[in-house]
C-alpha positions in Angstrom: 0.0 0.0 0.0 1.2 3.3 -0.5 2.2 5.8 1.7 0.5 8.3 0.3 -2.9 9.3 -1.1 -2.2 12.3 -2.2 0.3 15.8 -1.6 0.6 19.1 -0.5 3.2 21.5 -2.3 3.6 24.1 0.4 5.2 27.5 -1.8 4.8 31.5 -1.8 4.4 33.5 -5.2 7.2 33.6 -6.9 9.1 30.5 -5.6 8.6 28.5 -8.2 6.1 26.6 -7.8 4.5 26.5 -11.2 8.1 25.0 -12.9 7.9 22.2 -10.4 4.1 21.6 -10.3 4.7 21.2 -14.2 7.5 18.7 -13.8 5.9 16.9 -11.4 2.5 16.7 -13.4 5.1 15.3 -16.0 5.0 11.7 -13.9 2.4 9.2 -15.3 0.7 8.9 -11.9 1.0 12.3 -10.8 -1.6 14.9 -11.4 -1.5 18.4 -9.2 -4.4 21.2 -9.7 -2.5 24.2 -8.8 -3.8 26.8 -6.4 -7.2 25.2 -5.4 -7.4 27.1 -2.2 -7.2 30.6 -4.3 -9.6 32.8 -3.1 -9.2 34.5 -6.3 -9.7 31.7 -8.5 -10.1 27.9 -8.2 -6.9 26.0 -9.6 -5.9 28.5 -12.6 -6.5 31.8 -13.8 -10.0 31.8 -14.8 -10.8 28.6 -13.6 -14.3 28.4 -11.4 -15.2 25.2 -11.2 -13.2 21.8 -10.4 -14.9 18.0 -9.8 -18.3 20.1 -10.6 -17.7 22.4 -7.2 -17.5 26.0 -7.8 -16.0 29.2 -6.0 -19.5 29.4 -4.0 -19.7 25.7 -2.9 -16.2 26.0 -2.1 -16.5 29.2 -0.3 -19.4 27.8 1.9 -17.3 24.6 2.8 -13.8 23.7 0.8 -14.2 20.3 2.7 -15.6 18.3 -0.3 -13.0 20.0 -3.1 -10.6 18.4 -0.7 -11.9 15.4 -0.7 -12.4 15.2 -4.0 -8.8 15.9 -5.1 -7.4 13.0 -2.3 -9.8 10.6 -4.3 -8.5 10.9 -7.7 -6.7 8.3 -8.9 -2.9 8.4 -8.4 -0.8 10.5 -6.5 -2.9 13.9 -6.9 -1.9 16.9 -5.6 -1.9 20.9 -5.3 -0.2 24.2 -4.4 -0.8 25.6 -1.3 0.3 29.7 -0.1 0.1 31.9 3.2 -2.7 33.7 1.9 -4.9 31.0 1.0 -8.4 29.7 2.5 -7.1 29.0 6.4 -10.0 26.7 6.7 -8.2 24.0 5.0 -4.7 24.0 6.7 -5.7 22.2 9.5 -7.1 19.3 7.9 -4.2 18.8 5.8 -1.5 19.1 8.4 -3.5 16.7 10.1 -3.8 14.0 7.2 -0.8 11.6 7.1 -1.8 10.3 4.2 -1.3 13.9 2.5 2.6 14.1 2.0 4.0 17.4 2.7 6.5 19.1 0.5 8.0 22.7 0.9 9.5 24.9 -1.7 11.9 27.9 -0.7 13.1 31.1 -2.0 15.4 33.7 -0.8 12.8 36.1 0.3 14.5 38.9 -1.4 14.0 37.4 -4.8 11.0 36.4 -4.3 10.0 40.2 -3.1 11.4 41.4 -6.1 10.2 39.0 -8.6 6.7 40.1 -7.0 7.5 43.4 -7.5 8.4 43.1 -10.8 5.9 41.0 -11.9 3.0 43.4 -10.6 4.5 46.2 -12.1 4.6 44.2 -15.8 1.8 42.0 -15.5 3.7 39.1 -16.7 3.6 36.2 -14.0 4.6 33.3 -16.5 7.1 33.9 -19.4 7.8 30.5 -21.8 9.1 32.3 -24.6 12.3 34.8 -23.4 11.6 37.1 -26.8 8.2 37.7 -24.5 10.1 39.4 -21.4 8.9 42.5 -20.1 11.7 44.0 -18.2 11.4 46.4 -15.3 12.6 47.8 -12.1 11.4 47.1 -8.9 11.4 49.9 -5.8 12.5 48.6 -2.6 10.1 49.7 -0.1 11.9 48.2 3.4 8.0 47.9 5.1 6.7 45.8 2.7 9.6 43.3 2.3 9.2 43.0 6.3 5.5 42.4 6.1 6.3 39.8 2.8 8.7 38.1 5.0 6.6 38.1 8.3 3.4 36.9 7.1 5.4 34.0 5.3 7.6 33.1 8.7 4.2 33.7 11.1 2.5 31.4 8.5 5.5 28.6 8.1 6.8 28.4 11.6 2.5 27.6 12.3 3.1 24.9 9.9 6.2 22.9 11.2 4.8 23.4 14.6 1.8 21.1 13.5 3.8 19.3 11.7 6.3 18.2 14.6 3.1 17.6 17.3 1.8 14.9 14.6 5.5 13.9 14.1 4.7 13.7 10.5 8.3 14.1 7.9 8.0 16.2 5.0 10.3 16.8 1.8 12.4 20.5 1.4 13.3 22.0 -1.9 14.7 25.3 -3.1 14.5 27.4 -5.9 17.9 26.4 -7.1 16.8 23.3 -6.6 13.6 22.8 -9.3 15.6 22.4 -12.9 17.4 19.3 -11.0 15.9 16.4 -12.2 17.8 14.3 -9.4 15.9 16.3 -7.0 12.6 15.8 -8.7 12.5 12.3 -8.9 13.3 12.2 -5.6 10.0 14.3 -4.6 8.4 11.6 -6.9 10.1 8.8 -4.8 9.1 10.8 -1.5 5.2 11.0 -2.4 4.6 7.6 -4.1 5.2 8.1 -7.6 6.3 5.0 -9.7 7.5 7.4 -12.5 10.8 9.0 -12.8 11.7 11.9 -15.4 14.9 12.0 -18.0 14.6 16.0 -17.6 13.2 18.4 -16.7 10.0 20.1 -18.7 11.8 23.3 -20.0 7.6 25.2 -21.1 8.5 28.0 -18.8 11.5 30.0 -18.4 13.0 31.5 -15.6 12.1 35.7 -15.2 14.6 39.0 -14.3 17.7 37.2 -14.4 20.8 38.9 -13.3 21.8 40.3 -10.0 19.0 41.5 -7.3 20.5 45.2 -7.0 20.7 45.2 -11.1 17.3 44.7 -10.5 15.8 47.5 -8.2 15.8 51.1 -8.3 17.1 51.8 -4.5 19.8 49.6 -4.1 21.5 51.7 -1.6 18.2 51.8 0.1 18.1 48.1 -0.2 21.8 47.7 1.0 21.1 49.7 4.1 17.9 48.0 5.1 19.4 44.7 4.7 22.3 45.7 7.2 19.3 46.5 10.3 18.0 42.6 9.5 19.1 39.8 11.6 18.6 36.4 9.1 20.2 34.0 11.9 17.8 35.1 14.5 20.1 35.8 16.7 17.8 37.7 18.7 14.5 35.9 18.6 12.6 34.0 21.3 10.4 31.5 20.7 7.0 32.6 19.2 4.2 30.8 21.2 1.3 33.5 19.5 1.8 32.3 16.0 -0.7 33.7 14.6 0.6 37.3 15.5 3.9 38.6 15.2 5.4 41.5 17.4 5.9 43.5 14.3 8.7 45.0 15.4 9.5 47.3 12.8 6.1 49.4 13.0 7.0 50.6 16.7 7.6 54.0 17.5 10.0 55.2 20.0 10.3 58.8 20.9 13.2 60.5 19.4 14.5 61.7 22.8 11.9 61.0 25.7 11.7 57.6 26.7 8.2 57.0 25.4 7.4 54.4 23.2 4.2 53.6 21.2 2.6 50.3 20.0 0.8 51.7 16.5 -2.3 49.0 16.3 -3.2 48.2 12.7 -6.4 50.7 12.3 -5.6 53.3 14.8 -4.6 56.7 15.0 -0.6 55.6 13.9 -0.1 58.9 11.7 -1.6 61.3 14.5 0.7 59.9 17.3 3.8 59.7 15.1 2.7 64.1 14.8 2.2 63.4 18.4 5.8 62.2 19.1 7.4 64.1 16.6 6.0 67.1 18.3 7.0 66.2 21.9 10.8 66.0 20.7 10.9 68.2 18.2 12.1 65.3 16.1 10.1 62.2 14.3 10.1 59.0 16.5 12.5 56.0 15.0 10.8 53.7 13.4 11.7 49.9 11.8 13.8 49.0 14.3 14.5 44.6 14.4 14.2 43.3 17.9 18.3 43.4 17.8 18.0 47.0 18.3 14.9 47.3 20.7 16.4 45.6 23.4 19.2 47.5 23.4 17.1 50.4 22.9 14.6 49.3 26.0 17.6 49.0 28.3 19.1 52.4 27.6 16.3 54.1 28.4 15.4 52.5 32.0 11.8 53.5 33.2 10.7 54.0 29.4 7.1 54.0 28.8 5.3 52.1 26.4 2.0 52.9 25.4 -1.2 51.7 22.9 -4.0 53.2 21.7 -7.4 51.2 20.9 -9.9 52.8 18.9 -13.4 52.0 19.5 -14.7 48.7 17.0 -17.2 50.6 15.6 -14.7 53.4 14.0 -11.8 51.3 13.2 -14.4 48.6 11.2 -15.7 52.2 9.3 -12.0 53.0 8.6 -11.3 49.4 7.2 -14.4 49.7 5.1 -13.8 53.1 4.1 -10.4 52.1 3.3 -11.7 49.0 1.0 -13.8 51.3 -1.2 -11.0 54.1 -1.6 -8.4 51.5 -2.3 -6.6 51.1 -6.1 -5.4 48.2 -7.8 -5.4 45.0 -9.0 -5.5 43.5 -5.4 -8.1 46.2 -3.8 -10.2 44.8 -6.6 -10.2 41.8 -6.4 -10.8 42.2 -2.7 -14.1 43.8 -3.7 -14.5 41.5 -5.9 -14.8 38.6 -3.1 -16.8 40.7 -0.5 -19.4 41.6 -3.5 -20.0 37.9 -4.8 -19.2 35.8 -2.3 -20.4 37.3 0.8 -22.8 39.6 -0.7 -21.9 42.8 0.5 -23.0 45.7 -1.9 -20.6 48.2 -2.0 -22.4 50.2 -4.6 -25.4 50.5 -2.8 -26.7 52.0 0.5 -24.0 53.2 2.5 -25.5 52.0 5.6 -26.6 48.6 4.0 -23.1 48.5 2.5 -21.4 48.9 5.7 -24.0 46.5 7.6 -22.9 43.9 5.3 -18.7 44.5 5.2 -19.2 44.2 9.5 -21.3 41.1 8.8 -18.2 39.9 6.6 -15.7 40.6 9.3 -17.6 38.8 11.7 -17.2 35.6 9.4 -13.8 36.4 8.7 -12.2 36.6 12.2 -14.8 33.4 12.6 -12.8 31.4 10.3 -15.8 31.3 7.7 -13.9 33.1 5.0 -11.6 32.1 2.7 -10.1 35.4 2.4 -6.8 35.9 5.7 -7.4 38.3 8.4 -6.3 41.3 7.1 -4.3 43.7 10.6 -6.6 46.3 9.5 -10.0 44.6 10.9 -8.3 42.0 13.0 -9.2 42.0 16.8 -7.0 44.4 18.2 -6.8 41.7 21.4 -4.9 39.5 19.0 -2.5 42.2 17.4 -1.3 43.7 20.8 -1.1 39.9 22.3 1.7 39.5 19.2 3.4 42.5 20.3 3.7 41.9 23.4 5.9 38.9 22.4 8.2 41.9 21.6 7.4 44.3 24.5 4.2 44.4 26.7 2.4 47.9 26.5 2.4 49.3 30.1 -0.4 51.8 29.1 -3.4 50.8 27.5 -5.6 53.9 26.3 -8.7 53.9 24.9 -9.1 57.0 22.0 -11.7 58.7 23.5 -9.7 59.1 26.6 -6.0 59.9 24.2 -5.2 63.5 24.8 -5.7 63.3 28.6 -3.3 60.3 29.1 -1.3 61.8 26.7 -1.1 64.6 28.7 -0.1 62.9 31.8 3.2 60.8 29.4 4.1 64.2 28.3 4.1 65.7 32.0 5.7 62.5 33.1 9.2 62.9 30.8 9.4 66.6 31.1 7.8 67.5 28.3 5.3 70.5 27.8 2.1 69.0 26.2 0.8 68.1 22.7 -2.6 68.0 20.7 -3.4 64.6 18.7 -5.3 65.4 16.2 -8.0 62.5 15.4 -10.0 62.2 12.6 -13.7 63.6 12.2 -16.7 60.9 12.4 -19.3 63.0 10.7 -19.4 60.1 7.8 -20.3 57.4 10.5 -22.8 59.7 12.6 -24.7 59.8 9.8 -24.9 55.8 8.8 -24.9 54.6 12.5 -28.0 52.3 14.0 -28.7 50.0 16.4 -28.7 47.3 13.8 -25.1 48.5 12.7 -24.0 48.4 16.6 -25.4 45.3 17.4 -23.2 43.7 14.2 -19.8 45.3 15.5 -20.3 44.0 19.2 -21.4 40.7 17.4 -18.3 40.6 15.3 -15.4 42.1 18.1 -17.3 40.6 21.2 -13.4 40.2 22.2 -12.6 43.7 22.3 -15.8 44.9 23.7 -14.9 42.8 27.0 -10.9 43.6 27.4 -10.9 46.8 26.9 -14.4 47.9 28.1 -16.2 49.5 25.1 -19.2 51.0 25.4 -21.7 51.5 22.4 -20.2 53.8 20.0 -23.0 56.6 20.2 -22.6 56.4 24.3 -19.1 56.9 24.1 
């Protein structure tokens, strides 16, 4: 009997995963159906429909698309990325009978192949006199977020992985035009095939060196130098589904004050805030190599977060959903308008009714679509950062300028405005019905931090 029923191909975008899912699909008894867990699409580009289930049957339940692809005959098999339908993960990691194979890439290629492909619109090239060639931008915040998600989303996956004490097969990049390699994948998951090469269809894209590549490379260089790739300086990270997110603190150029921005809140007034107290702006993107040292050279430092009330934080998020460009803001409304039935080109209030309704699935696990920071629970994002460093004061935005006040008073410091944002927008919307879905969807939040109804507040 074989080991196996089926496999997992664990991968991010731009790893490779399409130039081995091809040479694997070139074995006899090996069949893989690419992303099936898309939220975007089902499989392929502009594929909706597989063993006669379609994005909405999959989107109420991805249980029996599972199922079905485990039952196909062979060693079947398909891709599976950070940011696909959570749901699934744990049934998989929990399967034996799934094999398990990982596919790695430097991170900074991969972040710049991304780049580059978003920028050109080409995501597979098989004929080189096709390239589009471009530059990417190095933008150090979003290669920390690319490289967090991915590490908050793999070290939740070997964690599993050991508690079942299930093996699993590792390839790189460098790895996928070895046909040694491949056939050993095809020896690890079952397959009585073996290849004599390697497909050559597609063709590797931006070759050359990564700072030929990008349009900052000094920027690039110096970010680099800040990161710590042996983890040196980590702990070990029992909230995996939160990281401490380091890099988005804010410490106070010269008082010893330090702020814990939550995802959603008032970060750009109290970065005016800080910058105003010192006359300088706070530092910002620090690794946790540098906040320690930072934390004990300032002894009796002050660190501080700010919660917003649900209610406005959920109207930001939505707000921010229907001002958003872009291929990927679009496809996000895409999703909330067809398969959770939110009309954004409707009724405001209705509108917003439904987007709360849709958070309230999301955080649920009911969505395919991740928890985006923005709408997560704030109880979850500050329990991540306190991995990092636990926020002494915990102040709720109504109450801001008077604690803020009391910080100022406390290093020396003459004080400060914030200046928040208006609510006029959300007055006018607000309901019972429209409160009622917020405490229903951040019933967490309501009881930790003590949140009255928004329109009592």
């Amino acid at each position: 009997m074989a080991a196996f029923d089926a496999f997992v191909l664990f991968a991010e975008m731009r790893t490779g995963s399409n130039h081995l899912e091809e040479s694997l699909n070139g074995l006899d008894d090996v069949q893989s159906f690419g992303e099936v867990f898309n939220p975007v699409f089902l499989g392929a580009h502009n594929r909706t429909e597989l063993f006669g289930i379609d994005m909405a049957a999959r989107e109420a339940d991805p249980m029996p698309l599972l199922r079905a692809i485990v039952a196909q005959p062979g060693i079947s098999g398909f891709r599976f990325f950070h940011d696909h339908d959570p749901r699934v993960l744990g049934p998989v990691l929990e399967d034996p009978r799934i094999a398990k194979v990982f596919l790695t890439r430097n991170p900074l290629d991969s972040y710049v192949s991304l780049t580059i492909a978003a920028q050109t619109g080409q995501w597979r090239l098989t004929n080189p006199k096709m390239a589009k060639v471009a530059k990417a931008t190095f933008v150090p915040a979003d290669f920390d977020a690319l490289v967090e998600r991915q590490r908050v989303f793999r070290d939740e996956v070997q964690r599993q992985l050991k508690i079942s004490g299930q093996g699993s097969f590792w390839v790189s990049y460098d790895d996928i035009g070895d046909v040694e390699v491949i056939n050993g994948i095809a020896r690890f998951i079952g397959s009585k095939g073996r290849l004599e090469d390697v497909p050559g269809k597609l063709k590797k894209q931006n070759p050359g060196e990564i700072e030929d590549k990008v349009e900052n490379p000094d920027v690039l260089r110096a970010h680099l130098a800040t990161l710590d790739p042996f983890l040196l300086s980590s702990s070990t990270n029992l909230e995996p589904q939160r990281g401490p997110s380091v890099p988005g603190l804010m410490a106070a150029a010269d008082s010893a004050l330090i702020a814990l921005p939550v995802p959603g809140g008032p970060t750009d007034a109290l970065r005016d805030w800080l910058t105003a107290l010192d006359g300088a702006a706070p530092i910002e993107g620090m690794s946790q190599k540098q906040l320690r040292p930072w934390m004990r050279q300032h002894k009796g430092f002050i660190s501080f977060a700010v919660v917003r009330h649900p209610l406005a934080r959920a109207h930001d998020a939505f707000c921010d959903v229907l001002a958003a460009k872009g291929p990927q803001a679009n496809t996000l409304r895409r999703i909330l308008t067809n398969q959770h039935g939110v009309d954004l080109d409707g009724d405001a209030a209705a509108a917003f009714l439904g987007f709360l309704r849709f958070i309230k699935a999301n955080l649920g696990g009911q969505s395919s679509l991740p928890v985006q920071p923005e709408w997560a629970s704030q109880s979850a994002l500050l329990a991540g950062m306190a991995q990092a460093v636990l926020p002494q004061r915990l102040i709720r935005e109504e109450e801001v300028q008077a604690e803020l006040d009391r910080l100022a008073n406390l290093v020396g410091k003459p004080a400060r405005p914030l200046i928040l944002p208006g609510r006029a927008a959300l007055a006018e919307i607000c309901s019972d019905e429209i409160e009622d879905a917020c405490i229903d969807a951040y019933r967490r939040d309501f009881l930790n931090f003590g949140f009255k109804r928004w329109r009592n507040s």
